[in-house]
Structures are given as C-alpha cells and as structure tokens.
N, C-alpha and C positions, 0 to 999 in steps of 0.2 A: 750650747743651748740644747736643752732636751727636751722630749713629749712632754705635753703640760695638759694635765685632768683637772677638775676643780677640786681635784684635794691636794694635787703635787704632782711632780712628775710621774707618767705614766712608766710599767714597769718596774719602777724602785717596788722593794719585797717589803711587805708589811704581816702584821702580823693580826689572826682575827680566833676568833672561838669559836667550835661547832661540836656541838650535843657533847659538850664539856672538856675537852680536847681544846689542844693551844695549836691552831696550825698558820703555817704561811703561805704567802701566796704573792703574784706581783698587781699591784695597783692597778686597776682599769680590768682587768680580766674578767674571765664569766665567774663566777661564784660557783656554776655548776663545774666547769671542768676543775676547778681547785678543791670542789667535794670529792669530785671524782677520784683524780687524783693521790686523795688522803685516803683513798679505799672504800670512800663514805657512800653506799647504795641510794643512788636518788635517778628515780626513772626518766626518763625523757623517750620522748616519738619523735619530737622534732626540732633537735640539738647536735651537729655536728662542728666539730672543731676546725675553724679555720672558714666556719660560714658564718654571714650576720644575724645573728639571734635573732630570733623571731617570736617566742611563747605563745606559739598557737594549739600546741596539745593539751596544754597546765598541767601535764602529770610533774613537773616539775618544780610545784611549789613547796616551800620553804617556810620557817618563822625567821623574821630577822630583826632584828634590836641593835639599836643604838641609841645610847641616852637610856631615857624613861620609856620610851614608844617601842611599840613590836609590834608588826604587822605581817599579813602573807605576801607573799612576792616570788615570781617566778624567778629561780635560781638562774638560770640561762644568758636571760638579760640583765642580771645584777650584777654590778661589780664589786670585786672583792674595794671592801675601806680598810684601815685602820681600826680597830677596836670594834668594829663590827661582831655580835651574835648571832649564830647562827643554830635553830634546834630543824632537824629532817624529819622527826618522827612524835612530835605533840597530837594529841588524842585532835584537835581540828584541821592540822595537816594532812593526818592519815583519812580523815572525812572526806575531804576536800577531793583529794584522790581518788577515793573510792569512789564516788558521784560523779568527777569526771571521766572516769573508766564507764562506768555504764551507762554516761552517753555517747561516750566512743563506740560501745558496744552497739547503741542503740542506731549508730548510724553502719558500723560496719561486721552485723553481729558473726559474718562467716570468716571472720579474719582470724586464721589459730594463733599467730603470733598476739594476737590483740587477748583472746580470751586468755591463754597460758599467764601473760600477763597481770590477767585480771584474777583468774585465780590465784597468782601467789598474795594479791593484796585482799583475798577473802571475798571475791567476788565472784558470785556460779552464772547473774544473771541478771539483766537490766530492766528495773522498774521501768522504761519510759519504753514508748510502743516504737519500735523499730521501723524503720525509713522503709520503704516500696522498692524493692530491687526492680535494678532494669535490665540486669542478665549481663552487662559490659562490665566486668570486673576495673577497668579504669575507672568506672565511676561507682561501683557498689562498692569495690575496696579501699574507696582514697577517702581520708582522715583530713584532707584540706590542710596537713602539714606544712606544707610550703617547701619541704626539702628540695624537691625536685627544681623548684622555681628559683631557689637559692644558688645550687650547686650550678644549674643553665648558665644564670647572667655571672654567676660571681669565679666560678671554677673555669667553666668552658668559653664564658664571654658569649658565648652566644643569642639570651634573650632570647629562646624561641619558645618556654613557656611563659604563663600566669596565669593566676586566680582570678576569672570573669562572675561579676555577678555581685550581689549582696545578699545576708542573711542566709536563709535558709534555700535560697539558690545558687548560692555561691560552690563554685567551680570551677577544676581545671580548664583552663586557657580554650576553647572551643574551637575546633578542628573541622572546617565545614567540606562536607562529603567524604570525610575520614583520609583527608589529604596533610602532608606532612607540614608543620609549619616551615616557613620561607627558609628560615634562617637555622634549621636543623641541622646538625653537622655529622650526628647519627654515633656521638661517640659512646655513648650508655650509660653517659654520668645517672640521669635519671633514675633510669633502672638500680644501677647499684644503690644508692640511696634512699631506696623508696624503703619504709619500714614494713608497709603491708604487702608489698609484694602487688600493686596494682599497675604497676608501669612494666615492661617487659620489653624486650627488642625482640622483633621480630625475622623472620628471614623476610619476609614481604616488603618490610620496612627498609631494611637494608639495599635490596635489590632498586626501588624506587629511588633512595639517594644518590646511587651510582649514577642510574640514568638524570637525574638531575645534573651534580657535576660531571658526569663522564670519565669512562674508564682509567682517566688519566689523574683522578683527583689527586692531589700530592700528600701523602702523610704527614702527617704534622709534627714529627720527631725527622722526618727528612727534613723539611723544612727549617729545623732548628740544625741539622747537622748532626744531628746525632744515630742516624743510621741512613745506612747504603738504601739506594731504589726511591723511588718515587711511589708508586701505587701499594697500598695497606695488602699485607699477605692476610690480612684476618677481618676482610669484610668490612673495615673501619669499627671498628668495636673497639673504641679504645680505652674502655673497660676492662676489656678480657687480655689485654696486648703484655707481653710479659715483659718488655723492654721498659717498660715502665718499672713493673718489680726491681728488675735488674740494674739500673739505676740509681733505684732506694738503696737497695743490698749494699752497692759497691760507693755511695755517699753514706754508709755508717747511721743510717737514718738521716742524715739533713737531706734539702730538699736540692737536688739535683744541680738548679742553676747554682748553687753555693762555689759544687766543683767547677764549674764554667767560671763563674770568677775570681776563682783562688787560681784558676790556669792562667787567667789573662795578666791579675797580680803577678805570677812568676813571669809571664812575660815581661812586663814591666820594668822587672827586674834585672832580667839577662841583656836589655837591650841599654840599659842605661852602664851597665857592667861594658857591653860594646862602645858606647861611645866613650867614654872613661879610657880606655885602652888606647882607642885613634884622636884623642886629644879634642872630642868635637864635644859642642853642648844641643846641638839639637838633632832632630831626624831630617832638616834639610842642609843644615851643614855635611853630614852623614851623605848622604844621597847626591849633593853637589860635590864633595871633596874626594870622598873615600870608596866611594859608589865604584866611578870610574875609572878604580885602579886596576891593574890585570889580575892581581892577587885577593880582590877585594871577591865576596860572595857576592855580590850584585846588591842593587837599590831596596833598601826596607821600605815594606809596603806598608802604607796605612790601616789602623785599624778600627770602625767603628763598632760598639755595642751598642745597640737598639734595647729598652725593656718597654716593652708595650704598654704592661699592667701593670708598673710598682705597687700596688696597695696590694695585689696577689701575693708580692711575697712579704711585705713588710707584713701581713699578716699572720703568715704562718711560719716565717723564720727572720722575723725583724732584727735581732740582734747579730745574726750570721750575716744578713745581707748588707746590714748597714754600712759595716769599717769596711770590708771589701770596696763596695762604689764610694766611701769617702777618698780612700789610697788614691785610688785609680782618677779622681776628678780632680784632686790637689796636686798629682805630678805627671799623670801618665801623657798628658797634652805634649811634651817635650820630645817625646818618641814617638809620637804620631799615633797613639792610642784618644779615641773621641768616643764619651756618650750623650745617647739620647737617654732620657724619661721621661716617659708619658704617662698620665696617670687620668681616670677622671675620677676619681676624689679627692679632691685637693684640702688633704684635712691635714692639722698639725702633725698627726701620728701617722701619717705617709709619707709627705713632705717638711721631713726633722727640722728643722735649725739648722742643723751641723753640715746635712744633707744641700740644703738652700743654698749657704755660704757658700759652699762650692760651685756653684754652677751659676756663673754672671750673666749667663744670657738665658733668658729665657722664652717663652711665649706663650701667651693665655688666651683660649676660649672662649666664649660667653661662659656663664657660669652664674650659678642661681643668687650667691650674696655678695655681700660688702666684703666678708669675713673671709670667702674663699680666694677674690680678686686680692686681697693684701697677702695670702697664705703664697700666692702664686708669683706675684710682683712686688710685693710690698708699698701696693699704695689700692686705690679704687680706682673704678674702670673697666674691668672685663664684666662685673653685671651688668652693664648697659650695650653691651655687642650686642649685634643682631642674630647672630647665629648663622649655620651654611658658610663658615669658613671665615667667615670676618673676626681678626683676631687685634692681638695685640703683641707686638714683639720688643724684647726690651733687650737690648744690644748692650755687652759688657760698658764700649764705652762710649753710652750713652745716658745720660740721666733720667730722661723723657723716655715713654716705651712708643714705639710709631707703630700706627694703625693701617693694616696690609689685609688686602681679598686672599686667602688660601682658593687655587684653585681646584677644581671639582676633577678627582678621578676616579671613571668608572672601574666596575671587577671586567670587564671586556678588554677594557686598556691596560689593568693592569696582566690580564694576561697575554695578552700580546706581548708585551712585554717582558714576561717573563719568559715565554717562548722564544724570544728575540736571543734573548740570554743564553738560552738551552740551546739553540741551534748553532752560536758560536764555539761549543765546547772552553767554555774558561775552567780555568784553573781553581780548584777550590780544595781546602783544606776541613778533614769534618773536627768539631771540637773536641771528640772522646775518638779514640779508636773502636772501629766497631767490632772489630773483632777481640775485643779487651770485654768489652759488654755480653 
C-alpha cells in the first residue's frame, strides 16, 4: 500500500510543462522546488525545503494551466500534477512581482538583500508610503515570512515562536520584557533562516539560556550518541556546530539518521547469522541456552530505537527512511531489536500502509479527526479522547483498542532520573565513533 494524493500515489514521477520545456518531477511535491530544480529562476523569501509551505511573501507566483483554465498560484504550495502548465515569466506574473516587491520594500525598505532583489526585477523604489521604523531591527526588518516560525516548531520541535496579531498588526510572537520565550532551546535555526537578516543570536541571549537550563544542559547530538561530553563546546549554537556538517559529509548527503539505521539493519543481520550458527531461533533461546556457556560472549542485549518525530524525516528523506524501518519492524523483533514511532501528524504520507502493517500495536492520542483516529488505528475513537494523556492502546492481540490514563511526567522527574542514571556509571555504546566524525 503506498501514499495516496487525490491524483494517485504520492511520489510516483509525473511528467508536467514549464515555459515550454517538458520536465518531471514526483507527484505531491512543491512545484517550486521542481522549477527550481530544472534550473528555472523563480524567487521566493519564504520557501525552504523540507518546511511546510506557507506563500506568505508571493514573490513566488506562477501561471499554471490545466485543461482550459490558467490561473496565478503560488508555486511553493502547489503540487507538481500530471499534465500541468506551467509559464514563470508572463507579462502579469512579472507584475505581480514587481508590486509585491514594493510592498515588501514598503514595509522593510533598509533591507539590502530585499532591495538587490528588487532591483534585478526593475525595481529602484516603492510607490506605497513606507511603515514608521521603531529602530528594533526584529521588527523593522521582519517580512512576516514565517520561516523562522516553521523551522522552530517543525525542525527543532521547539514552538517557541509565532506570528501574534492580525493585519497590519500582525507580528513576531511577542516577548514581554525582552525575555526569552519558555520553550527556547537557543539553537539558531531562526537566525539561519531568516532572509532579512532580522533574527540574530546574541551572546546575551545565549548566556541567559545557560542560566535557565544550567551549566550542565546536555547537547543534543550527546544525547543522540553521537558525540562524547555532555555540555555544548560552542554556546549551544547549534547552527554554527560543525558536527552537524560532518555528519552530512560522511552520509554522502542523506540525512544522518539514514546511517543510524542502515547500522542497526547490519545489526540485524549479524545477529540472526549468530543465532543460525548456535542452532537457536530467538534472542531468548540465545540468552537462555548459549548465553551461559563458558565459551559463549555473554547474553545479547536488547535493543530499542525511539523516533520521536517521524514526519521529520519522512519529510525530507522518505524513501531512505522508509525500507530501513520496514526490514527492521518485519523481522528484527526475533533478536531482540524493538521500535517506537511517534509522530504528531498522523497523515497518510507519514504513517505509509507498508509502514502501519508493520507495527500491530499501537497507541493514539486525542487527535483532531475521524480521518487521523483510522490513519492511527484503523477504526474512530482517538477524536473523542480528552486529552492530558488519555489514550487509546490497541494490542497486537487484541481486536478492540482499551482506553488507558498516560501518566503525567515532569522535566524535574525526568531529570532526576536521568541523573539517577549518570551517577551509576552504565555502560553505553555511542552509534557513530566519534573519533571517525
């Protein structure tokens, strides 16, 4: 069973037309990255790959045609169809542009990346009377983009921005007494992402997070095992962090968890080759029989993989990430390999078909429709939870899913506990060598 769009499977390669050119492109995707892509110059301010579109700047409008009808449409949020038309540079396209360039100007006329901009598309200067600077470059240079607010909730999971307000008041998230939002983790997705250059890390900023979490905040690639120490050598800036480069580099461009479980696949693999050898069919026949030989290596230890965020990566490396956790959920159980995924968008094109069949147990949320409660269990019921933990768990072999309180844990408890952990000195193995990084 594969993603389903309303035209067909999501990803199957279709083929579409643009400014007279025959190109292709996969079904459901932006229309802008597949111009892009073809080489085709179509501007955008607030269009990043691997974020949820948004078409809040419109420099990125389009003519598009199917059938008789041709309309403007912002490329970003369009998806490439079938037989789709596509023209980037009609005499009311380049209009179009042009007028919303000089109200971009009109709102942030000291922006040079903004004017550069506007001059290549023939514009020196903006008919409409320019906005009342308030001298705070966060608010005289923000375009109301949204990147920043995208890249927060969706990249870093954090949610510590948004857009407060409406119309012509409408504004970055509001920070009362110039205090850091709660939920700030101080990594500088923001920053990198901002087009105009109005978002910025600060050292002030930095220093204030520390004393927030405390000198001991754990980095977040520690955390994942992928480097030695606990405390960020670089401020928590994990913008500027080169181990993330290093990373990219040495996965060939895919995206890092790829390698993590293409290693647990090879695990997978060497241990079923072990039990093969010793005549056993699981990891507790293993551990019961062979475990306690003298000659034996000692008891194989279980292994769980957690993904927090699947829609993270099914987004930006869905066809790498997929057959990986299908291998792994259809046999690795035998050798004592277990996953979690957790997702909160529980949409067709995160949680596959292929994906679902695999994984007989599951557990659902409240959740806002009919359509996601079936996506999750395949039947209704989790829209009618109440929320604060009350869920629904549906047990391989059970028909019926039984409704169970999740109980409440604080970040106090869980550090105590984690502390608990740390001060036993356990044993732990990191998934990359760091010294290979």
């Amino acid at each position: 069973m594969s993603r389903q769009t309303a035209e067909g499977p999501a990803g199957e390669e279709v083929r579409f037309r643009a400014d007279g050119r025959e190109l292709r492109g996969r079904r459901g995707e932006s229309l802008l990255a597949a111009l892009r892509r073809a080489g085709l110059e179509v501007p955008s301010l607030c269009f990043l790959e691997g974020l949820p579109a948004y078409g809040a700047c419109r420099l990125c409008l389009v003519e598009v045609k199917r059938g008789r009808r041709a309309r403007l449409a912002t490329s970003c949020d369009h998806p490439v169809l079938e037989g789709l038309e596509v023209r980037t540079d009609t005499p009311a396209v380049l209009e179009h542009r042009r007028v919303v360039l000089e109200l971009l100007l009109a709102r942030a006329p000291q922006v040079e990346a903004l004017r550069a901009l506007a001059r290549r598309h023939g514009v020196e200067a903006s008919r409409f009377e320019a906005r009342a600077q308030r001298g705070d470059p966060a608010e005289d240079d923000c375009i109301l983009c949204g990147l920043c607010v995208r890249v927060c909730r969706v990249g870093a999971r954090a949610e510590a921005l948004c857009l407060a307000g409406r119309g012509r008041h409408k504004r970055l998230g509001a920070r009362p007494f110039g205090e850091l939002p709660e939920r700030c983790i101080g990594c500088g997705a923001c920053a990198w992402v901002c087009p105009t250059g109005a978002i910025h890390m600060e050292a002030e900023a930095v220093r204030r997070l520390r004393e927030r979490w405390g000198s001991e905040r754990p980095c977040r690639y520690a955390l994942l095992g992928l480097a030695t120490g606990s405390v960020c050598e670089n401020d928590y800036q994990c913008a500027r962090c080169e181990l993330d480069q290093r990373l990219v580099d040495r996965a060939g461009g895919r995206h890092p968890v790829v390698l993590l479980l293409e290693d647990l696949v090879n695990t997978m693999e060497n241990r079923y080759v072990r039990l093969s050898q010793n005549g056993v069919r699981s990891i507790a026949e293993y551990n019961r029989e062979i475990a306690p030989r003298p000659d034996s290596t000692g008891p194989m230890p279980y292994i769980v993989l957690i993904i927090d965020e699947l829609a993270d990566f099914m987004v930006t490396s869905a066809s790498e990430i997929e057959q990986p956790i299908v291998r792994l959920a259809q046999m690795a159980r035998a050798v004592g390999i277990h996953l979690v995924l957790a997702t909160q968008r529980p949409s067709v094109d995160v949680i596959t078909g292929i994906i679902k069949a695999n994984f007989p147990s599951r557990v659902a949320f409240m959740v806002s429709s009919k359509t996601d409660s079936r996506t999750i269990l395949d039947m209704n019921g989790a829209e009618a939870l109440l929320g604060k933990g009350d869920m629904l768990f549906l047990h391989s072999s059970s028909p019926e899913p039984l409704r169970v309180q999740g109980s409440l844990v604080t970040t106090k408890e869980i550090r105590q506990i984690v502390n608990d952990w740390r001060q036993q000195d356990l044993q732990y193995q990191f998934a990359f060598d760091p010294a290979v990084l």
